[in-house]
C-alpha positions, 0 to 999 in steps of 0.5 A: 918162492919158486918162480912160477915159470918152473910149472911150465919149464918143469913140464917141458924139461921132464918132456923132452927128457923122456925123448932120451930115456930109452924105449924099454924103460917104460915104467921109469918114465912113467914115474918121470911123468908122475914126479914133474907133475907133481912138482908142478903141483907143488909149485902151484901149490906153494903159491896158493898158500902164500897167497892165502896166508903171507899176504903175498902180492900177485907177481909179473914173471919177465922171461928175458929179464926185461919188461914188455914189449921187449919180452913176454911176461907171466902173471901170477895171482891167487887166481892164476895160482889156483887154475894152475894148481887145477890143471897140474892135479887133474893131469897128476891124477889122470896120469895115475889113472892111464898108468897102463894105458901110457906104458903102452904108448911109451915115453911119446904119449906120456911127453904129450900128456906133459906138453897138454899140461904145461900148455894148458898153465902156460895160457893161464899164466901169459900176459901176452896174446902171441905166446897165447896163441903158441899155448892154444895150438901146443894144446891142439896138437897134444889133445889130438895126440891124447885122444888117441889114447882110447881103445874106441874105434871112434877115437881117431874120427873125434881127434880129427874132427877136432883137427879140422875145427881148431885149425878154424879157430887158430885162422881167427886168432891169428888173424886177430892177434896180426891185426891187433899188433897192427893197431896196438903196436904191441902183443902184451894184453895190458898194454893193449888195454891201456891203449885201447887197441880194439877201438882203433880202425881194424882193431874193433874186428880183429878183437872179436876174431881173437875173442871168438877164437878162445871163446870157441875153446870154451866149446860154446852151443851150437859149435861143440859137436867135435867136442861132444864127440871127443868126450863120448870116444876118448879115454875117461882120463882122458876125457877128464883132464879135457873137462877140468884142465883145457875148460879151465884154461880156455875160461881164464883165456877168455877172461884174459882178452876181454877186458881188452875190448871194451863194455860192448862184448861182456854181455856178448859173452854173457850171453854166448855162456848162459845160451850154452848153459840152458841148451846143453842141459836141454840136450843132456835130458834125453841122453842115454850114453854116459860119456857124452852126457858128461860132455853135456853137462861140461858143455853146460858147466863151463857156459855158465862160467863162460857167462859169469865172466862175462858178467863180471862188472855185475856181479862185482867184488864176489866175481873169483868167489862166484866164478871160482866156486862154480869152476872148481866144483865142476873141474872136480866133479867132472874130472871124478866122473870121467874117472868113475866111467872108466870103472863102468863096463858099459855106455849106458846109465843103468850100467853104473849100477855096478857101483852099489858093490863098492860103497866108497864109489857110491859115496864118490859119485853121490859127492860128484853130483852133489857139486854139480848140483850145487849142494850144500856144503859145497862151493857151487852152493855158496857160488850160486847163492851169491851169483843169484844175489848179485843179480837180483839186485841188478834187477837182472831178474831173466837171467836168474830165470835162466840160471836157475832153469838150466841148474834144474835141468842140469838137476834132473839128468844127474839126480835121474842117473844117481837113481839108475846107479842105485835101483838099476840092475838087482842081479848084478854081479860083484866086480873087482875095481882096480885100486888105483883108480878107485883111489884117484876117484876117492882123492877128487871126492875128498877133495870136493869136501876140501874145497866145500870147507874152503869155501864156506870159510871164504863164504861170509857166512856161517860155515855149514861144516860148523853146524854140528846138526850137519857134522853129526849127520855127516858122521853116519857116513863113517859109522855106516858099516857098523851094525843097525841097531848101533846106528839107531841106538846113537841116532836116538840119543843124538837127537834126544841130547840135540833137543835138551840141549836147544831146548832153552833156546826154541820160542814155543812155535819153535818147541812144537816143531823141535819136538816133531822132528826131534823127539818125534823123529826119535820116536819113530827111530825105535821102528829101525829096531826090526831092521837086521844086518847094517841098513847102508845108507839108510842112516847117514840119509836120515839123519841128514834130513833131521840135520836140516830140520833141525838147522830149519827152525832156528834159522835167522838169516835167510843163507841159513834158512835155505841152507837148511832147506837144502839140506832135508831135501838131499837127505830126505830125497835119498830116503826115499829112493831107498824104496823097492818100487820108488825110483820115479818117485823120488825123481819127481820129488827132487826135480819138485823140490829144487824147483821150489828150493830155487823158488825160495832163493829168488823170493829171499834175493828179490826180498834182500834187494841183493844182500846175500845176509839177509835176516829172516825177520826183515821179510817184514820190510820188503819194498812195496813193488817186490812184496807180492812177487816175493810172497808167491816165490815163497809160498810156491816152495813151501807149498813144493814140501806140503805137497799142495794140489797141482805140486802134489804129483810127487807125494803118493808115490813117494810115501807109497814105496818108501820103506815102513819107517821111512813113510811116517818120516816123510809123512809125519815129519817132513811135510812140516817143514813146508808149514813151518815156512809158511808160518815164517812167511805169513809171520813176516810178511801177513797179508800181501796183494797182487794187482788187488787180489789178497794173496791170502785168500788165494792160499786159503783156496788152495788149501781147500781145494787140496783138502777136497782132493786129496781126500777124494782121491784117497777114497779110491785107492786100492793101495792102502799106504797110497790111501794114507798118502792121499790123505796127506795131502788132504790133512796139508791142506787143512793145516794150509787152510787154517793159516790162510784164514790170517786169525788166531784160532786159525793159526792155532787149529793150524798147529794142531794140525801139525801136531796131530797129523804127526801122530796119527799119520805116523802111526797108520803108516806104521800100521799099515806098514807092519800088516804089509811086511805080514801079509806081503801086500799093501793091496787091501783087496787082499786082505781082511779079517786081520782083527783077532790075528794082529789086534794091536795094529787093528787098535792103533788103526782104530784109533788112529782113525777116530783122531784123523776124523776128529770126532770125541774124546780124541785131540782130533776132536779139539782141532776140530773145535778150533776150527769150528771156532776159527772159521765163525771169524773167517772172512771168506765163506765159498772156501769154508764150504768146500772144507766143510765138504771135505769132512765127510770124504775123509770118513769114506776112506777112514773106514774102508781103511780099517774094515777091509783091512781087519774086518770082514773075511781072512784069507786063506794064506793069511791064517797063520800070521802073527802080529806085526813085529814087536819094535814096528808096534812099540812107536805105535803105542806110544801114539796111543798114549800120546793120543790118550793123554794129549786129548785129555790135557792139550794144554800141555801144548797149546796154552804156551803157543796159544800166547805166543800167536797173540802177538800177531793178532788182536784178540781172538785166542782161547782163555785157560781155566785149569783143564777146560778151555774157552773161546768167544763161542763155547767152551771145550772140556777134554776130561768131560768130554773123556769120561762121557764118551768112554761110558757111552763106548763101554755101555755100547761094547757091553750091548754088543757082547752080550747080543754077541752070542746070536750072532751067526759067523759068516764062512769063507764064501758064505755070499752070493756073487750076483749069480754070476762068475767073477772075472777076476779072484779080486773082484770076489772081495768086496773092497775091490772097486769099494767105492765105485759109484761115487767114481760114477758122480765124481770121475771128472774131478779125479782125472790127473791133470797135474800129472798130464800138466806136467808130464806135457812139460817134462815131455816138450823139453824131452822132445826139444832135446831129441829134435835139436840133438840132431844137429850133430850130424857127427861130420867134422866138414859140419862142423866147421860150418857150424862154428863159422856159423857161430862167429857169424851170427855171433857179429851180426847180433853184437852188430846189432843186426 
């Protein structure tokens, strides 16, 4: 093995060699650089191998050939192997990246970029707190340097503010190093820690002034502004090896020197790291410059690291796994981001939208944001995940409230900024990107996925890049340039394969969802058949959506559940972006649905008492105290996905713009997840109190209450997929219902909810989609009269309305007679009430749906339209006869799961006699009930035909308007404002007080972040201040002062 103290001997050697080349030879030193650092990286690199694979021991490398004190000694563990090969590849990378930029500058600039490097191991690897000191301020003399690689005018002002600020800091270390060798006797870090230096007279305060020295490099909140600075005015690569190499040797520094002082400072710096976390993603929020948000978010990143090592007693043996995962994650990432910013003309977020020419950069800055977000398969997902376990079952119940708030913050921004890069700037034009840089941006994204395998394997748990639901969704990405149909032709035959095979293993609650997402989702896919071109990005999005439900229902620990989770929210969130109109919408959904994801990952630690593998199935024995808290963390996530009032803000826009396929996805698939975790929850878990309220009951109001709103809310929408969004929410909210009233039939009126909302919901937003695309509007007051020109839509809406209505012979007939049923047993009547309410209302907009639609007049511009197109009206007839056939013997269905309930209750299920089925209170034939509603229908229709020949056909303004003028040309259609008198009676409950709620929320955090922003005045004099303020307040609260 070579010795480590070659990464650092190289570094300085290829420097001083570069002194003696001459001037002219620019290009060769280039390459000088180049090749010593990535020897550099092959010495680092050789030692992580041999740590991971020959068992090899963690080393001290003495410098004078003897043993401290007499000389300084190196250390190098797997840790310490891994930071290095970090940095060493984050200044390989960056010095390809600034290849013009250091040719410029000459030999000079490209030695100080390896004294940068070499300094930045050097304090990874000392053991001894002088030589620490001699590394910081090699650090500091060459970060100054390199700052002034930038063309910004701003650069100069930023190096030298940095100036100013670390001649502050290195005052404090030295004084600290002084004193400390004053009451140790020694330099060496172990040496003090076994003697215990930092107890002995001034040892105490010489301590803190070293640790607040190397915790300032960190670049905690409040006394960052020089480095907000640098990161906004530096070169990106610049900026890059700043964030991933100097964080990541300031972080290991402060590890390093705390363990010196004792158990009085861990939860100093605990504190210090995740204060820093919450308050730079508050300050990030409202940050418009793309540069100084990555300083944020570093700022942010690295204060969580900063305080799991301060938590490193808690979070015990998976400290390297936690701290590790979060730290590579975001060096990566980070790193990648710089680089992506020099790609990008302008400062301003909208600009990124430049990268929609170069998919491979989408795919790049996709990648950077899902490891900052901490998302599935990468390692801040596993490190999050273990880190929030760990302190679960510490009891440490604020400080994952912290964690988990400033990752949504953190969330937020970044998902915000993804939506800008791929809705912003339409009229862009194509740009060439230089391909080295594009190649250094792929090799960190590559990268990323690298490390999201390693770190599964090193995880404990099942390795998510092993799931071939996840592996063939993952596989779009690299057919994504092949033609739609192609991809759609495979993605059916996928999931169909996926599903016979799965099948012999699904329980029957299991099938009917398995058959939702997969054959149903299969379904629904043969709608992509109209699509032309090659769709980018549509399929790698869905089907990861269907990865992770698939993954969903067959999940049996909670790792799994949530990763699945996860999963079909990423990809179910970039389906719909994809939309024209649906930017905001998707924001809202996602900011949502980490919300109620992070909800879920607190209730399964609260629940697991810490064990990060946890079976689902032991919800059921969840202690007595945390069983009500553990219910309501659960039930608020999986209420995220139905869409429940009060978290439903995020539904009518997002299925509204979503693209004519994809509405039915979100729709008629996606909210079932949301069920099905529901069903897991009152499964395991039943009937749970909270200081003696059932929370049961409270869920059974909820879903009332929703069921009442949302089909009040629909009533009055103009848009008609908003209507049928609406309607959604109303539907969930039966199917909420049904499961809250805790019985059998309730359960399985709630299935067949599930069922029939699939395929109903499916085929009117087919519908509706497929008269928007030949009309070009989604208003209804803008259309009418559609029936003779698009009468197979008007027959899919038709009866796609009589089974939403629930009225015979169709299958929403048999869920309502279930309910009927279910409810004679319900404990609870005020709720039953409200339900009962909410029938009527969905008529109200089931028939304005379908008349303004296709009855009444036919616009002028729209009498030379056609049917919808051929492959959107396929998948829509097979509804109909699923419909047809599903009425007639539901069985096929439901008899296996009804059997499946009973294990949960006692008696109340239905009894099977061949095709009639019975309950305690009646009994319902389906093949009856078909043949007399279809003689009444056809004795009907032939009334009608033959009184059809006096009918008198109404002209185009054959009306009169109230003897007055219309205002406007819409208010001559009589569905504009259809229902405004009922809007008179029920105004008040229609007012969006969620949304005001809400938007009150995001608008104080918004408001925070303008107020405390401005404490960055851009003075180095202030910030000086601000970081003796820091050491300051700092001692007196440590002081207990």
């Amino acid at each position: 093995m070579v010795s480590a103290i070659h990464i650092l001997s190289t570094g300085l050697g290829a420097a001083f060699l570069l002194g003696l080349l001459p001037e002219a030879w620019r290009g060769r030193a280039h390459l000088v650089t180049l090749a010593a650092l990535a020897l550099m990286s092959a010495i680092a690199l050789s030692w992580v191998l041999a740590f991971a694979f020959d068992g090899q021991q963690t080393v001290d490398v003495f410098t004078a050939g003897v043993s401290p004190p007499f000389a300084i000694n190196l250390r190098l563990g797997m840790a310490e192997a891994a930071l290095s090969l970090t940095v060493c590849l984050s200044g390989l990378l960056s010095a390809l990246y600034l290849k013009t930029s250091l040719i410029t500058q000459g030999r000079r600039a490209m030695a100080v970029l390896l004294i940068a490097v070499m300094a930045f191991c050097g304090i990874i690897l000392t053991r001894d707190i002088f030589n620490l000191f001699v590394f910081v301020e090699l650090s500091v003399v060459s970060v100054g340097g390199l700052v002034l690689l930038s063309d910004d005018n701003r650069a100069l002002g930023a190096g030298f503010k940095y100036l100013i600020v670390s001649q502050v800091v290195s005052i404090l270390m030295l004084l600290g190093v002084i004193f400390l060798y004053h009451a140790g006797g020694t330099l060496n870090i172990d040496t003090l820690t076994a003697a215990n230096a930092a107890g002995i007279g001034t040892g105490g305060l010489a301590f803190f002034l070293l640790l607040m020295a190397v915790v300032a490099e960190a670049k905690p909140v409040p006394a960052n502004g020089w480095a907000l600075d640098i990161y906004q005015a530096a070169h990106p690569a610049f900026s890059a090896l700043f964030s991933a190499a100097a964080g990541t040797a300031a972080l290991f520094a402060v590890d390093k020197v705390l363990v010196m002082g004792g158990p009085t400072w861990p939860p100093v710096v605990a504190g210090i790291g995740l204060f820093s976390f919450v308050a730079a993603n508050v300050l990030g929020l409202s940050q418009t410059h793309d540069r100084r948000l990555l300083g944020y978010s570093s700022i942010a990143q690295i204060g969580l690291v900063l305080g799991v090592v301060g938590l490193k007693d808690v979070v015990g043996e998976h400290y390297l796994f936690i701290a590790g995962g979060i730290l590579v994650a975001h060096a990566v990432a980070k790193a990648g981001m710089f680089w992506l910013s020099g790609l990008v003309a302008e400062r301003k977020l909208s600009a990124w939208a430049v990268l929609r020419k170069n998919p491979i950069l989408l795919f790049a800055f996709a990648t950077f944001v899902a490891l900052l977000v901490g998302l599935p398969p990468f390692p801040g997902f596993y490190a999050k995940w273990e880190l929030i376990h760990a302190l679960m079952a510490q009891d440490r119940v604020v400080l994952v409230a912290l964690i988990l708030l400033g990752a949504l913050l953190e969330a937020t921004y970044l998902m915000r900024w993804f939506g800008y890069a791929l809705k912003r700037g339409a009229d862009l034009e194509p740009v060439q990107f230089e391909v080295r840089k594009v190649a250094v941006v792929l090799t960190a994204a590559l990268g990323g996925w690298g490390l999201g395998y390693v770190w599964g394997e090193l995880s404990g748990h099942a390795n998510l890049l092993h799931s071939m639901a996840l592996l063939f969704a993952l596989g779009f990405v690299v057919l994504d340039g092949l033609p739609a149909w192609v991809k759609n032709t495979v993605a059916i035959a996928g999931m169909s394969a996926f599903f016979y095979v799965s099948y012999p293993g699904y329980d029957p609650l299991q099938l009917i969802f398995a058959s939702i997402i997969l054959l149903g989702g299969a379904a629904i896919f043969v709608a992509g058949y109209h699509e032309r071109g090659r769709r980018l990005g549509f399929y790698p999005s869905a089907m990861l959506m269907y990865a992770g439900l698939a993954m969903l229902i067959v999940a049996d620990t909670t790792f799994q559940f949530f990763a699945a989770w996860e999963v079909l929210t990423v990809g179910s969130y970039f389906l719909i972006l994809r939309g024209k109109e649906s930017e905001p919408h998707a924001l809202s959904y996602i900011v949502f649905s980490l919300g109620g994801a992070f909800a879920l990952m607190a209730g399964f630690a609260l629940a697991s008492g810490g064990v990060s593998e946890f079976a689902i199935q032991g919800l059921s024995d969840v202690a007595a105290e945390a069983a009500p808290w553990v219910f309501v963390l659960l039930a608020v996530g999986f209420m995220t996905k139905t869409a429940a009032i009060g978290l439903h803000i995020w539904l009518p826009g997002a299925h509204a713009e979503a693209e004519t396929d994809v509405s039915p996805m979100v729709s008629g698939i996606l909210l079932k997840a949301g069920l099905f975790g529901l069903f897991t929850l009152l499964m395991t878990m039943g009937k749970t109190q909270m200081y003696g309220v059932e929370l049961t009951h409270v869920l059974m109001w909820i879903g009332a209450i929703s069921a009442l709103l949302g089909n009040l809310m629909a009533v009055f929408q103009e848009d008609a997929k908003r209507l049928l969004a609406y309607s959604s929410i109303g539907q969930m909210g039966y199917a909420l219902f049904g499961l809250a009233m805790m019985n059998h039939l309730g359960w399985l009126m709630a299935l067949m909810f599930v069922i029939n909302h699939y395929v109903y919901k499916s085929m009117l937003f087919l519908s509706v989609g497929g008269v928007a695309k030949r009309t070009g509007t989604k208003l209804m007051y803008r259309m009418g009269g559609l029936i003779t020109l698009m009468p197979l839509s008007f027959v899919a809406v038709l009866i796609g309305i009589i089974a939403m209505s629930g009225v015979p012979p169709l299958s929403g007939f048999g869920g309502r007679w279930i309910f009927y049923n279910a409810i004679m047993t319900a404990e609870y009547k005020l709720p039953i009430l409200i339900i009962f309410l909410s029938g009527p209302i969905a008529f109200l907009y089931l028939f304005r749906l379908i008349h303004t639609i296709f009855l009444g007049q036919l616009k002028d511009e729209h009498r030379r339209i056609t049917e919808a197109p051929f492959w959107i009206v396929v998948p829509q007839m097979l509804f109909v006869a699923f419909l047809l056939g599903f009425a007639v013997v539901p069985g096929l269905a439901l008899r296996h799961v009804d059997a499946y309930i009973a294990q949960f209750f006692v008696g109340g299920g239905l009894s099977w006699d061949g095709l009639t089925i019975t309950s305690p209170f009646g009994y319902w034939s389906p093949v009856s009930i078909m043949i007399v509603t279809g003689a009444i229908f056809a004795v009907l229709l032939a009334w009608l035909v033959f009184l059809n020949h006096k009918a008198q056909k109404v002209k185009q303004f054959n009306i009169v308007f109230a003897a007055e003028r219309p205002h406007r040309p819409e208010t001559t259609h009589f569905a504009w404002n259809f229902y405004a008198p009922y809007r008179k009676a029920f105004g008040f409950l229609l007012k969006p007080y969620a949304t005001w709620f809400w938007d009150g929320v995001a608008g104080a955090f918004h408001g925070v972040a303008e107020t405390a922003r401005r404490f960055y005045t851009g003075d180095g004099q202030v910030y000086a201040f601000h970081m003796l303020g820091f050491v300051l307040v700092v001692y007196l609260i440590a002081m207990g002062m």
